[in-house]
Structures are given as C-alpha cells and as structure tokens.
C-alpha positions as CSV (number, residue, x, y, z in Angstrom):
1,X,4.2,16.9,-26.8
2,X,6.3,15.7,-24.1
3,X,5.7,17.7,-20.4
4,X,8.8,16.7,-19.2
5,X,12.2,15.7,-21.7
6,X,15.8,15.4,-20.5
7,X,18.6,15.0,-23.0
8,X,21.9,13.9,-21.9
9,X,21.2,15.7,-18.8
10,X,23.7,15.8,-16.4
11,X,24.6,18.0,-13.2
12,X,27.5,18.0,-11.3
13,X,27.9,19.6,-7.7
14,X,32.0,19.7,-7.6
15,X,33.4,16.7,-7.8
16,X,29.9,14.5,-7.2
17,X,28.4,13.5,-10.3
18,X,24.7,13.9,-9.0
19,X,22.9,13.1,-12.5
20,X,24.8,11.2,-15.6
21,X,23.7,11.6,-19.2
22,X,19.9,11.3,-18.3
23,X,17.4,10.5,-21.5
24,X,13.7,10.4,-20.3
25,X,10.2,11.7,-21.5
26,X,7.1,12.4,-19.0
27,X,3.6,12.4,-21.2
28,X,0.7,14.3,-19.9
29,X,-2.0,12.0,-18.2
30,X,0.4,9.7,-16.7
31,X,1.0,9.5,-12.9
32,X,4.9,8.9,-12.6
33,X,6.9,7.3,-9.8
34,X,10.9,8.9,-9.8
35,X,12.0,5.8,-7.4
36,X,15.6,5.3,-6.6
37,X,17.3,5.2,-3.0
38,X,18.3,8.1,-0.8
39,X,21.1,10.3,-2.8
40,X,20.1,8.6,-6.5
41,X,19.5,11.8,-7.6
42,X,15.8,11.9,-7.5
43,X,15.7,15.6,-5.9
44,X,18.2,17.0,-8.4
45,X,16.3,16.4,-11.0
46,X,13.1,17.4,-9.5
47,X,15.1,20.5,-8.5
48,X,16.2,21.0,-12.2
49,X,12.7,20.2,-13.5
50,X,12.0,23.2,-11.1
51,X,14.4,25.8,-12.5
52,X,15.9,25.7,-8.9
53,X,19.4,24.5,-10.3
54,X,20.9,25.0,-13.8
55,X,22.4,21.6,-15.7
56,X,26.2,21.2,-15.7
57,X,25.5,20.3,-19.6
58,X,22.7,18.8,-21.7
59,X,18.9,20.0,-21.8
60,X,15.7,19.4,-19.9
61,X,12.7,20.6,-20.8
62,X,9.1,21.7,-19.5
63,X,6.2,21.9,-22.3
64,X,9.2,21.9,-24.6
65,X,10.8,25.6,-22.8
66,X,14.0,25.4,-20.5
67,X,12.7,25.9,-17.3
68,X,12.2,29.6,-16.5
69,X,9.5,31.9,-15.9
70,X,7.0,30.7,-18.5
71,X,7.5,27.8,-17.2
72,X,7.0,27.9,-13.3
73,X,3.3,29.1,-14.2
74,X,2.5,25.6,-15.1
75,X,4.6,23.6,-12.7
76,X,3.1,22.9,-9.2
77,X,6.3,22.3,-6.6
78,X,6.2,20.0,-3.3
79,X,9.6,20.6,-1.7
80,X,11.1,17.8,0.3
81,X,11.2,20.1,3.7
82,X,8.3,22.1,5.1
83,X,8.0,25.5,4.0
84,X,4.8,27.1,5.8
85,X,5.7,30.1,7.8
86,X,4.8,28.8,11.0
87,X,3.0,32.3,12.2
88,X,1.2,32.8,8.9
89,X,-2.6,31.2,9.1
90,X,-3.6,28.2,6.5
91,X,-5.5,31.7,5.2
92,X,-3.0,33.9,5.1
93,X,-1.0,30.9,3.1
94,X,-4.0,30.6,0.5
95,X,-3.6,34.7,0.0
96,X,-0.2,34.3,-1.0
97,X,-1.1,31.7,-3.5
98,X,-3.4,33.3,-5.1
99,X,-1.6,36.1,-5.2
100,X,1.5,34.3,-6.9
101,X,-0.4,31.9,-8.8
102,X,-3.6,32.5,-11.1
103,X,-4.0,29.0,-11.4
104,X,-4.5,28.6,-7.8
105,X,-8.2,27.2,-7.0
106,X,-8.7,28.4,-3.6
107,X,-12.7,26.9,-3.1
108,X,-10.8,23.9,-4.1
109,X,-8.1,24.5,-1.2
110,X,-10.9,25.6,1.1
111,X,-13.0,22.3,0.7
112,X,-10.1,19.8,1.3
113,X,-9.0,22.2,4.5
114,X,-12.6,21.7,5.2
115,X,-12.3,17.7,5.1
116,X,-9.7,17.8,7.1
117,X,-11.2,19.5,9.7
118,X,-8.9,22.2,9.6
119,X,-10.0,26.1,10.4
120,X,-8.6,28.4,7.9
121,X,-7.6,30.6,10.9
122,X,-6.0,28.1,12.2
123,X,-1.5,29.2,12.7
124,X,0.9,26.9,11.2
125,X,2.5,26.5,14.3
126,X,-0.5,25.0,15.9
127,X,-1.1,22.0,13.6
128,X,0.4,18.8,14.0
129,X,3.6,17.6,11.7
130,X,1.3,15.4,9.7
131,X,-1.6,18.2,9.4
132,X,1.5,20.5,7.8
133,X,2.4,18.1,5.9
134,X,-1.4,17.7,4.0
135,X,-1.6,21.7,4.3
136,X,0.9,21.5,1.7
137,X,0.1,19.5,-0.5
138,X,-3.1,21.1,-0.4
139,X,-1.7,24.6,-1.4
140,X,0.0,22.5,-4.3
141,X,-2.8,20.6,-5.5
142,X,-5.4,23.4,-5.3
143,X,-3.3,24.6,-8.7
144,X,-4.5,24.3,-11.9
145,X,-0.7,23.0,-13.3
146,X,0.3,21.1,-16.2
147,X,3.5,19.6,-14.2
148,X,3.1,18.3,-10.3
149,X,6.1,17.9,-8.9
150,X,6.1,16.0,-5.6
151,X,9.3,15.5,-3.6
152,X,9.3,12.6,-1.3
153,X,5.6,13.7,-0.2
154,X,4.7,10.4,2.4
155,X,8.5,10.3,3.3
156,X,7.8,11.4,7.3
157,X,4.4,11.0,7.9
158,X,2.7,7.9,9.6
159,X,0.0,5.2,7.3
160,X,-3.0,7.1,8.0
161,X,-1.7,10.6,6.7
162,X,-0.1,8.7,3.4
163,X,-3.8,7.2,2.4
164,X,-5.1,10.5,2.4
165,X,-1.8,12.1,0.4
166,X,-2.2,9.8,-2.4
167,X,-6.1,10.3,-2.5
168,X,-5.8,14.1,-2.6
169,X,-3.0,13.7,-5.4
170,X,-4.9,11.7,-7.7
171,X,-8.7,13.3,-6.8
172,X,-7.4,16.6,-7.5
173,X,-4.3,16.5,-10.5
174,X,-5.5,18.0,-13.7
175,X,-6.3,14.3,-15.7
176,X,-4.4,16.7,-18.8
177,X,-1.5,17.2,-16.5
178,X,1.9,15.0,-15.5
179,X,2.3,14.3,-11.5
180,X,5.9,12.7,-10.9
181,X,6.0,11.7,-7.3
182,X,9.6,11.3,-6.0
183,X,10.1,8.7,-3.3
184,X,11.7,5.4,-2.0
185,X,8.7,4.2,-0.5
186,X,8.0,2.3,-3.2
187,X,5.5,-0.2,-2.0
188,X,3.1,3.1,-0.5
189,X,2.4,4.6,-3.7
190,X,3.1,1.6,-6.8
191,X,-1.1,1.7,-6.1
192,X,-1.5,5.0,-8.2
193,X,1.1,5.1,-10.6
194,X,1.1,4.9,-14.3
195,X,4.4,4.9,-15.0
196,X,8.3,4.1,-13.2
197,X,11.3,5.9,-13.4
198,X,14.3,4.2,-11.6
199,X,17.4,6.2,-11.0
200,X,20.6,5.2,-9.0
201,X,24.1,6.8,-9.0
202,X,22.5,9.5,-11.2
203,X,22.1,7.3,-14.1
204,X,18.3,6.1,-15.5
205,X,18.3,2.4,-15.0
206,X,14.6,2.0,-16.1
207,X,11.6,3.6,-17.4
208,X,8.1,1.6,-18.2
209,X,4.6,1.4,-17.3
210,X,3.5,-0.5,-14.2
211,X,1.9,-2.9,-16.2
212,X,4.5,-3.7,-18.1
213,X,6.9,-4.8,-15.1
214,X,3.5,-6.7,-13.6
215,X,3.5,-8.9,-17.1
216,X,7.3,-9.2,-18.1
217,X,8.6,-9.6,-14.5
218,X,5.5,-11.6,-12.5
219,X,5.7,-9.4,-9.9
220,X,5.1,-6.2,-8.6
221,X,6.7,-2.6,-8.7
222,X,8.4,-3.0,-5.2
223,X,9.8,-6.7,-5.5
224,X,11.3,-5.9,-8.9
225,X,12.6,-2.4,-7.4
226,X,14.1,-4.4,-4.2
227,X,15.7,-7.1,-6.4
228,X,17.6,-4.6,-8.7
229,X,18.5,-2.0,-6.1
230,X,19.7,-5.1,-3.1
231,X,22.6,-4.8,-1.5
C-alpha cells in the first residue's frame, strides 16, 4: 500500500489556487524529492500531508486514512521555521517528545546530540542557527515513523551543516518508511533521492525515479529541473 496518495487534490486559500487537481503515490522505501520553486505549492501539500490544512476538494491519504489522529502517530514533521522554545534545554525538548510520541528513540537522539558535540543541558538560545537547525531534525529523526516529512530542511543553513542533514536523514529513516524532502535546492540533495516530484503553479508536472531522468534525459536531476522550470 501506498504511504502517501493524493487524488484530485486541490486547496485553495481565497482566490489563490495553491494546489490544482494533484494525482501522486509515495511507496514506502523510497527517499522522495517534492522540488518545485518558492510558492509551487510544495509546503501546502506537505502541510496537508500533515493534517495542518484541510483540502478545498479531493482526497489525500496517509497509510490509506485521511490525515488525523491515527495518523500523526506515524508521520514525523520538519516545519519550514524553527520551533525550539528557545529557553527549553535540547533535554527538556527530548522530554516533550517522548512524552508526545511513543515512537520517539531518545538513545538514538542522545547519540547524534552526542556527535555533534552538543550538551543535552545545553538552552536553545545558546546554540548557533545551524546547530538549531540539526537539533531539529534530530528530534524528528530520532522517531520511529512511517512518513518523514521534511520542509525545506538545508534551505538556510551553510554547506557544511547540509552534509550532515542529509547524512542524519538517510542513516537514521526507518528503510520501511517514506522520507519526502521538500526543497528547491535541487542540486544539494538529488545525491539521496530515490524518487522526484516536480510541482509548479500547484499543478504536478512530473513524477519518476532519479534513474529514470539520468537514462531518458542524459543528464542529471538539477539540469533537467533548471531546463523545465527557466525563465
């Protein structure tokens, strides 16, 4: 079964069309890239995906259930902002997950804190923007989740910080689960994916394997992204 299905999905936010009749399916195993430019409508429909917004008509489904309450206990959520409390302690942020989550692995959390180099006492306010950034992902990863869903996570964060963003993602996804990685930064993460999604004006212009755009277009991910989406 499918982890991820929309069916004529579409959402409008008063008169802006943000998604338009949107078909796709998501298999488990498969590490996905949703690529499109800024205001495609990648967020909306991780958003949706979420159970954060509602459709406007048609159906999208999680582990074949409208997303609800069943269904946030197997999706794992990377917002596009930061979200840390900045007086709580990396700590005090792993007791709040595993409070709210039983999937949430905390020696798993702990050990990638521990690579980092950063104290589990340490206050959000006193890390660094890009140290935030990999404490969250870490809290997201450190779930046991059938559904990662990863909102522009290398969009603000300089070279160094996105090698070790797409090394936690794929060391530490279930292999049983989906990851869908939202982003226009195409060229920093076509190295781990399985799978493209290419959205624009809210509409699904694409969706194959990596391998197949290598072989039928000679070139990679990014060229073939920049040709169809040039000005």
């Amino acid at each position: 079964m499918a982890i991820l299905e929309c069916k004529a999905l579409s959402k409008r936010f008063g008169g802006i069309q943000a998604l338009d009749n949107v078909d796709l399916t998501v298999e488990p195993g498969r590490v996905v890239g949703l690529l499109g430019p800024n205001g495609s409508g990648k967020t909306t429909m991780i958003k949706l995906a979420n159970g954060l917004l509602t459709p406007s008509s048609g159906e999208i489904l999680v582990d074949g259930k409208k997303p609800g309450k069943d269904t946030k206990a197997i999706v794992s959520y990377l917002p596009d902002k930061e979200y840390l409390p900045e007086w709580m302690t990396a700590k005090q942020m792993m007791d709040f997950f595993e409070d709210f989550y039983s999937d949430f692995r905390r020696e798993k959390a702990m050990e990638m804190l521990a690579r980092l180099g950063v104290s589990a006492d340490m206050r959000i306010k006193q890390m660094s923007k890009g140290t935030r950034e990999k404490v969250q992902l870490i809290l997201v990863m450190s779930r046991e989740a059938r559904l990662y869903l990863l909102d522009e996570p290398i969009g603000g964060v300089d070279p160094a910080t996105r090698d070790y963003i797409l090394e936690t993602i794929i060391r530490n996804y279930n292999p049983e689960a989906a990851v869908i990685i939202s982003t226009h930064l195409i060229a920093d993460v076509e190295q781990v994916l399985d799978d493209v999604i290419f959205i624009n004006n809210g509409r699904v212009t694409l969706q194959s394997s990596v391998d197949d755009i290598r072989g039928e277009q000679g070139r990679s991910v990014d060229q073939y992204f920049r040709e169809v989406f040039k000005c």
